[in-house]
Each structure stands twice: as structure tokens, then as C-alpha cells.
ROFI-529830 format. One record per residue: residue in three letters; x negated, y, z of N, C-alpha, C in turn. Coordinates in steps of 0.2 Angstrom, whole numbers, plus 5000, padded with zeros to 4 digits. Layout:
REM residues N
ALAXYZXYZXYZ/...
This chain:
REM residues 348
UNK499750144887499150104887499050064881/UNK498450034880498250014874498649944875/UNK498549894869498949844868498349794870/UNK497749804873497349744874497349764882/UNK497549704886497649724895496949714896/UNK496849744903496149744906496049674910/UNK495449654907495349554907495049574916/UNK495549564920495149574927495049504931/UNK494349494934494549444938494449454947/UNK494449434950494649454954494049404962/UNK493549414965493149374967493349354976/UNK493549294977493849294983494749284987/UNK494649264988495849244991495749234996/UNK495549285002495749245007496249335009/UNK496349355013496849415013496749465007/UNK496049485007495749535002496149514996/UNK495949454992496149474987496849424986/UNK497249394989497849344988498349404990/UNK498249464996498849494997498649564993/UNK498149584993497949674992497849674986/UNK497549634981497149624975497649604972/UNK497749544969498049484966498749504963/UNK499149524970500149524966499849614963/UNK499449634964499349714962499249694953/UNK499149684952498649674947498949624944/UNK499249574946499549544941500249554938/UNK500549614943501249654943501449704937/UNK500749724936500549784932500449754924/UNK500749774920500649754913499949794910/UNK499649834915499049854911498649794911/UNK498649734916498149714916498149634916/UNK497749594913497849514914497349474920/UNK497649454923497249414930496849354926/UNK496349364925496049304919495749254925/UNK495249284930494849214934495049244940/UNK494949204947495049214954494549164956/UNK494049174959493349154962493549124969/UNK493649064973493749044980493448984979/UNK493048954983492648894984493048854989/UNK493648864994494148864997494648814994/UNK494548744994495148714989495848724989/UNK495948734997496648775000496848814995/UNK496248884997496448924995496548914984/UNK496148864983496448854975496748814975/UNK497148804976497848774976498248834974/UNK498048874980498748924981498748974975/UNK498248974973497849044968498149004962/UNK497948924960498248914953499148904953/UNK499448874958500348894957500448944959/UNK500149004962500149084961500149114954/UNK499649084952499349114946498949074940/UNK499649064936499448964932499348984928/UNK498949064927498649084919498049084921/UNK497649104924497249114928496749044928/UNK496049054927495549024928495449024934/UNK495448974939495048954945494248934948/UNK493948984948493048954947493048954956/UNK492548914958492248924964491748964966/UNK491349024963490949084966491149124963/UNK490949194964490849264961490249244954/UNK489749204955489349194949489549144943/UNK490149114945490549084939490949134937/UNK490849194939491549254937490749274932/UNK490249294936489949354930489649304922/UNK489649244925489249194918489949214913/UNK490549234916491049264909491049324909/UNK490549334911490649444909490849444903/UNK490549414897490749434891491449434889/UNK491749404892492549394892493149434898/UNK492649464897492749534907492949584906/UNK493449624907493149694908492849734916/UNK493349694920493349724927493349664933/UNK492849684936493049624941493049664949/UNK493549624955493749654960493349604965/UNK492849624968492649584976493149614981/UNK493349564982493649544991493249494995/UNK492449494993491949454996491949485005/UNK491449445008491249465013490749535014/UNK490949595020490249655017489649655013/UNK489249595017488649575016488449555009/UNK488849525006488749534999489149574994/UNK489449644996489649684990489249714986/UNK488449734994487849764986487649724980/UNK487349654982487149624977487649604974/UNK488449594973488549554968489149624964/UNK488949684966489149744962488749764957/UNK488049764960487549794957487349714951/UNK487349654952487449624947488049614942/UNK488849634944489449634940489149694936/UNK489049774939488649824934488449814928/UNK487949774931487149764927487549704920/UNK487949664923488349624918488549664913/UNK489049724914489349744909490249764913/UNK490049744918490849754919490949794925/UNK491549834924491949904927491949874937/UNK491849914941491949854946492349884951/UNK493049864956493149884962492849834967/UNK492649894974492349854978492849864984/UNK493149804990493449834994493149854997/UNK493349895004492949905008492749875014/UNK492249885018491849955017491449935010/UNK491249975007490949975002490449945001/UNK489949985006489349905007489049915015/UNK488749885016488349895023488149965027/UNK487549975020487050035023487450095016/UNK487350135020487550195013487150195009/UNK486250185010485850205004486050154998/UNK486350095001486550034996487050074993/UNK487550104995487950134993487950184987/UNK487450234988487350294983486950254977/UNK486550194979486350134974486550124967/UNK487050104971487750114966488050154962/UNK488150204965488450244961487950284957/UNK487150274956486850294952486650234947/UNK486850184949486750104944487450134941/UNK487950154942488550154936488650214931/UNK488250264934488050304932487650294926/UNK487250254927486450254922486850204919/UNK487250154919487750104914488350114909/UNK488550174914489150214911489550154912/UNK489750144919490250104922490750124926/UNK491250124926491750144931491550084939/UNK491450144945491650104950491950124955/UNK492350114960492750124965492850064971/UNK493150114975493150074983493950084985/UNK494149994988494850014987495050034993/UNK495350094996495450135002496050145000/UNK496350095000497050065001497750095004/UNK497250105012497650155017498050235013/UNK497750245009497550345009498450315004/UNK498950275003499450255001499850215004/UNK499650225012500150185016500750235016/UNK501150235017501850255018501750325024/UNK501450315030501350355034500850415031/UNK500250385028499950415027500150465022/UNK500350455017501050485013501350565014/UNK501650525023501950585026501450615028/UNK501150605031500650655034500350705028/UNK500050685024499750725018500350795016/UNK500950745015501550785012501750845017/UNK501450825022501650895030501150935030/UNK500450915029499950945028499850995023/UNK500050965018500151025012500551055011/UNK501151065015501551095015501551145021/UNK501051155025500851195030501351185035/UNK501651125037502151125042501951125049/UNK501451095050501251125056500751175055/UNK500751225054500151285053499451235053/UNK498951305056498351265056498351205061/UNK497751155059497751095064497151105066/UNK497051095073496851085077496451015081/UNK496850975079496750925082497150865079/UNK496750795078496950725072496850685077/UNK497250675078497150595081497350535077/UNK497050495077497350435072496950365074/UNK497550315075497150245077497650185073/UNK497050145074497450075072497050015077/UNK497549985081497649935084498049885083/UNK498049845086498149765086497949745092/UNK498149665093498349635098497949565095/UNK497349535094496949505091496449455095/UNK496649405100496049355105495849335101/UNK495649295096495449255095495249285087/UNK494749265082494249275077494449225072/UNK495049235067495149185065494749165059/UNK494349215055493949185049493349185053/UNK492949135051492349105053491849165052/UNK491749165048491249255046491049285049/UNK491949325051491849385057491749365061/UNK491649305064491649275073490749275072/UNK490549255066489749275067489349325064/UNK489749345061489649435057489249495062/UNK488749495062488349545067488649635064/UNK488449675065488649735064488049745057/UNK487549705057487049725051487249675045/UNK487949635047488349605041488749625038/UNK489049695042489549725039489949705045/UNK489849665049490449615053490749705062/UNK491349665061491549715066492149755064/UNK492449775071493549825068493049895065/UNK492249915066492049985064492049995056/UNK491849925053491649925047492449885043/UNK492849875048493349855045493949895046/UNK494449895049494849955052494550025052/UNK493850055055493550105054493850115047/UNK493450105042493350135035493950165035/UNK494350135035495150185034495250235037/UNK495250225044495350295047494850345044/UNK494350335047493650375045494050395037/UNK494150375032494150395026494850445027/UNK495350405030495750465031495850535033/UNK495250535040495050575043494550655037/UNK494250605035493950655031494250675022/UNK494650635021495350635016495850705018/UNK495950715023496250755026495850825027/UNK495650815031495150885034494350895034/UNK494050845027493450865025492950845028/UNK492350855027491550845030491750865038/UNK491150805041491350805048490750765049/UNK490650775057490150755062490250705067/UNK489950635068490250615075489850615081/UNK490250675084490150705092489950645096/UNK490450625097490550555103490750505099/UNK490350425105490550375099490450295106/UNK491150275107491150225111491050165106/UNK490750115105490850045103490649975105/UNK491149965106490949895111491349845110/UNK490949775112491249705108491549675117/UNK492449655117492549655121492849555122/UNK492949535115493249465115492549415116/UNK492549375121491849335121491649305114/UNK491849305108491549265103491449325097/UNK491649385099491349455095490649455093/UNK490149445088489749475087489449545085/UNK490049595085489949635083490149675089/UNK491049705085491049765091492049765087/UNK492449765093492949755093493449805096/UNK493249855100493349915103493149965102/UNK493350025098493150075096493250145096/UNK493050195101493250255100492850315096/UNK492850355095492550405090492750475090/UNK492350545092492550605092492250655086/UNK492450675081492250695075492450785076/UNK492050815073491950895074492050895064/UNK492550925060492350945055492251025054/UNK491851025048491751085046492451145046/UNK492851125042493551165045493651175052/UNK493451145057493551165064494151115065/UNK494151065062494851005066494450975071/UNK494750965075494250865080494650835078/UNK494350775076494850705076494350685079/UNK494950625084495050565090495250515084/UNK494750465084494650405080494750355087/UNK495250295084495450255090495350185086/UNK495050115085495150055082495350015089/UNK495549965089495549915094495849865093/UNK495649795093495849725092496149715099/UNK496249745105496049705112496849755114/UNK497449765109497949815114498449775112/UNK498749775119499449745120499949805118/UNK499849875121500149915119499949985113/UNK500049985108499950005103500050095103/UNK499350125104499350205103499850225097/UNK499950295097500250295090499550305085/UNK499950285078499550265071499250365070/UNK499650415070499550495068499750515075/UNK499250575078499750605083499050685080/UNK499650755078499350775075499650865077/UNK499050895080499350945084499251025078/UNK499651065079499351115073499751195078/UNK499351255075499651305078500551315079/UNK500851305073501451285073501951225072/UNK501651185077502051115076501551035079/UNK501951015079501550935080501950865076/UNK501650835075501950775074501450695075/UNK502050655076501850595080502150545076/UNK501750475075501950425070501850365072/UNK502250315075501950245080502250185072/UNK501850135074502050085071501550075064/UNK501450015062501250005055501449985047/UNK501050005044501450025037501749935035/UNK502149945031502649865031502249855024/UNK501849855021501649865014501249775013/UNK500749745020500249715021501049645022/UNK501349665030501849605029502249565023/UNK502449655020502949625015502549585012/UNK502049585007501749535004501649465006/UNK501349465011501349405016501849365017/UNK502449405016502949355017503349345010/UNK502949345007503249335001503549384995/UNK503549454998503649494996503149514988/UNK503749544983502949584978503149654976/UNK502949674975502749744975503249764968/UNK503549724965504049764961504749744963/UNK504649734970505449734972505849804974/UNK506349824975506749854977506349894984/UNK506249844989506349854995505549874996/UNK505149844991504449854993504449944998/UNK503849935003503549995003504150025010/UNK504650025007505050055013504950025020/UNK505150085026505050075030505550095033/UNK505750045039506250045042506550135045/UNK507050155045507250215050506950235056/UNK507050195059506950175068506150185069/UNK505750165063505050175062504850255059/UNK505150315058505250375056504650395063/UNK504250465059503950505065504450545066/UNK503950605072504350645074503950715075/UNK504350765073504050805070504450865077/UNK503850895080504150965084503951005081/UNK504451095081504351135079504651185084/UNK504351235086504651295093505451255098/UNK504751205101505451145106505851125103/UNK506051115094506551065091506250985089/UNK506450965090506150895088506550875080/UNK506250835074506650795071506250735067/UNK506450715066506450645063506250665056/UNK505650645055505350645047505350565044/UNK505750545038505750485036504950455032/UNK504850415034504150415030504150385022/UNK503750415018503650415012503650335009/UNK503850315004503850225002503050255001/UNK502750185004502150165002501850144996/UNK501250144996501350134987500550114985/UNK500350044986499850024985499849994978/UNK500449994974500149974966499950064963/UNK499850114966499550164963498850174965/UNK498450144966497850124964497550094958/UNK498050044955497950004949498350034945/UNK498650074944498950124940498450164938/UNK498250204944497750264942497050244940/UNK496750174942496250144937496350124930/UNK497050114929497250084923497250144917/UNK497350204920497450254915496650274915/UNK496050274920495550294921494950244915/UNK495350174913494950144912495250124905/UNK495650154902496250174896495950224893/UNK495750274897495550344893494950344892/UNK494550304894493750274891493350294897/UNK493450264902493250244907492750304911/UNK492050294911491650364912491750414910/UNK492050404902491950484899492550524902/UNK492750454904493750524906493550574909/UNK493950624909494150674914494650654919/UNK494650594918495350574924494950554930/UNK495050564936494750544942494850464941/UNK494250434948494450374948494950364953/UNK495250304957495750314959495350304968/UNK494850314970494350364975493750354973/UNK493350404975492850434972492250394977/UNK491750334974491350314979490950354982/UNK491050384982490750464987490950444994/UNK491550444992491950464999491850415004/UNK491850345000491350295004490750305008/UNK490350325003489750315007489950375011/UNK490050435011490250485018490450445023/UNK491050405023491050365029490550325031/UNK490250285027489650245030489350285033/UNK489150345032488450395036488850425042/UNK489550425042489950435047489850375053/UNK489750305050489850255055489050235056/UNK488450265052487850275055487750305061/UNK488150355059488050435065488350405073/UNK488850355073489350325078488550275081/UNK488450225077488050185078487450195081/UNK487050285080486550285083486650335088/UNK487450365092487550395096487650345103/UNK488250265100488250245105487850185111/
């Protein structure tokens, strides 16, 4: 890497950027944690004894009034402002990750990636998931032909969630971005098509089930891809008992995955990403993998969410646009989920 780190700042602390953004980025010697944007005094308290190098401003527009002292800035904003305050980070001069979903409507999406295009900007969407530890394994099964061809994906993520504990989401309509479709979806959904390519949504349940839901909380989904897979898209905030995370049938085999990736708790509990222990996952949490009536235990893969900031670092090291290096997901892929979660929306 070059001897000058990437001046990142970073817009927002409240999960987005304090667990998924922050210890990443500050772990990494590619990069220096210059600002962190919260208006939250709480949450600036916790962001300057986190990070006592670090500039503390209260918006994302005290982050772009330093563009010139920027190279890259990360929103962990709310959806509803990814478009406008990407396309003015852009227009500033600086490289930008969006989390997800990327933004509201997909045409805002491709927006963008012709405004970074026309700037010669590096941008990405952080899809975080596609390096959970399960997902890890599945990919490594898949490309390994261990269950022949696939037929059938099933993949969900639930939770057990009464109560709406950020203000936003509890008023967040589905045209805020608000909702488990635009939140929990994008992951699957990207997974989904990570996996087994362009696809269609056949069937599409979605319904807001907690009285203070503005959106939609309960989500099912049936997907046709061009390869001939179906995936069974499952979200749900409203489950006591928890579907499996992969259940995955193929002519030669099957495999089933329960349980969540430890990558989101470790942090949260204090945990940083360059410890020993990060990323693994307990035994007892292993899939299981059939093949002609034998059953065995597949260990899952250590997770590995600083490989995002890794593969940015090299991608924005080797001269950002011009590289031949991929970015570390391709905003493409993004917007395909948003016109995935259009397709949902105008079926149910």
C-alpha cells in the first residue's frame, strides 16, 4: 500500500457505522478514520473515547465542507438520504461507500453509477452478508459441485423483534426505504442472485405485522432464475422460532445451515476484528450436509467482514477507476436487487 492512508470519514454511528464501518476501518492500516458525522451527543461521546483521532462533526454536510481533506466517505445514514448525499459526496470529489440498500428506487441507483462514472469515482454498496461465515460455506459447496446441480435455495433471515427501537424505522414508510424488505431483504436478495444469477419474483407475500410497523415486517418471496434455480426468500422480525439461515437442495446432495453469523454480536460486545477469535463460529452451530443417506457436519468458514476494506483498499491504491481490480461489489448488483424488490412490491 502507498505510505499516504485513505482519509476516510465515515457518516452516521448508530449500528451502521459504530459496529459495521468504524472498528473496520480503523483496524486496517490502509486507512485513517479522520471524521464520524452523529448529531446524537450519546452517540459522540462513544465515537470520540472510541476514536480520540477522529474529528466529530454533527451532519454528513460538515463531513463534505472537508472534501478537500477526504478521500472517501462511508454513509450509514438512513435510505432516504443515500441518493442525495452520494451524489453530492461524488460531485465533491470523493470515493464513496453506500450501505445498503443503496438507495430507495433503482433508477436513483443507476444515477449513480453514471455520476461516478462521468467523475471517475470509485463507488460501492456494502453487502456485507456475501462474507458471513455461512455464506462462505455455501459459496465453497457450490463451487465445488458438492451437491450437483441446485434446484432449489432456500434462505431466510429472522428475528424475534416487538418493538421498533430506532425512531426512523417506526415511521419509515416503504417509499423511505423503511421496512425488513429494504433492510434484511437486500442481503438475501443479493445473495440469492450472488449465487445463481439473474432472476424473477414469481410470488411475493409482504405484510407489516407489529402495530407500529409503517412499512412491512413479514416477508416472503418466490424467485425463478434464469439458470433454472427457485429460491424461497423468507425475512421476518415476528419469529419465535427461527427457520434455517440456507436450506439448499441439489441433484446430488443437500445441505442446511440454522443459526446467525457471530461477526455483528462479536463487535457489539466488544469484540474487534483483529482478535484471534473474531469471525469463528461455534461447532455445535456447523451445517449439515446429506449425500446418498450420509449425513456430515460441515464446519463453517471464519467470517470475514474486514475483506471488504481490504479489497477497497487495494482497488483505491491501484488508482481507483482506472484499476483492473474489481471493486469490492459491483453497484450493479445493487440496483438488480432494488428492481428485484420493485418486482415484489408490484406483485403483492
Amino acid at each position: 500500500m502507498t505510505s499516504q492512508p485513505i482519509r476516510t470519514a465515515v457518516a452516521g454511528f448508530g449500528l451502521s457505522g459504530s459496529v459495521f464501518h468504524a472498528p473496520f476501518i480503523a483496524s486496517n492500516p490502509a486507512y485513517e478514520l479522520a471524521v464520524i458525522a452523529t448529531s446524537d451527543a450519546a452517540r459522540q461521546a462513544k465515537a470520540q473515547a472510541r476514536y480520540p483521532e477522529a474529528h466529530i462533526v454533527n451532519t454528513p454536510q460538515d463531513i463534505l465542507s472537508r472534501a478537500d481533506q477526504l478521500d472517501l466517505v462511508v454513509l450509514g445514514t438512513p435510505p432516504a438520504t443515500h441518493f442525495p448525499l452520494a451524489k453530492a459526496a461524488l460531485e465533491a470529489g470523493l470515493d464513496v461507500v453506500v450501505d445498503k440498500p443503496f438507495t430507495v428506487r433503482s433508477a436513483e441507483g443507476e444515477e449513480l453509477i453514471q455520476i461516478a462514472a462521468k467523475l471517475g469515482r470509485v463507488l460501492t454498496v456494502y453487502q456485507n452478508r456475501r462474507w458471513d461465515g455461512d455464506s462462505l460455506t455455501v459459496k465453497k459447496l457450490l463451487d465445488a459441485g458438492t451437491l450437483g446441480a441446485v434446484t432449489r435455495f432456500e434462505v431466510g433471515m429472522e428475528r424475534w423483534a416487538p418493538e421498533i427501537a430506532k425512531a426512523w424505522k417506526a415511521s419509515a414508510t416503504a417509499e423511505d426505504g423503511g421496512g425488513v424488505l429494504f433492510d434484511l431483504g437486500t442481503h438475501v436478495l443479493d445473495l440469492t442472485l450472488r449465487f445463481f444469477g439473474p432472476a424473477t419474483v414469481t410470488f411475493a407475500e409482504i405484510t407489516a405485522r407489529r402495530p407500529q410497523e409503517s412499512a412491512d415486517d413479514d416477508v416472503f418471496l418466490a424467485l425463478q432464475h434464469e439458470s433454472g434455480v427457485v429460491s424461497h426468500v423468507t425475512i421476518n422480525l415476528n419469529s419465535h422460532l427461527h427457520g434455517p439461515r440456507f436450506r439448499i437442495l441439489g441433484t446430488e446432495g443437500g445441505f442446511v445451515k440454522f443459526g446467525a453469523d457471530p461477526q455483528e454480536p462479536y463487535v457489539l460486545g466488544g469484540g474487534l476484528p483483529t482478535d484471534a477469535e473474531y469471525g469463528v463460529e461455534p461447532p455445535q452451530n456447523s451445517g449439515t450436509l446429506e449425500r446418498n443417506g450420509q449425513r456430515t457436519t460441515i464446519p463453517t468458514e471464519r467470517g470475514a467482514y474486514p475483506e471488504f476494506y481490504r479489497i477497497l483498499a487495494e482497488k483505491l491504491d491501484d488508482g481507483g477507476t482506472s484499476s483492473p481490480l474489481p471493486a469490492p461489489v459491483d453497484p450493479a448488483d445493487s440496483v438488480a436487487v432494488l428492481k428485484l424488490i420493485e418486482q415484489a412490491r408490484a406483485l403483492a
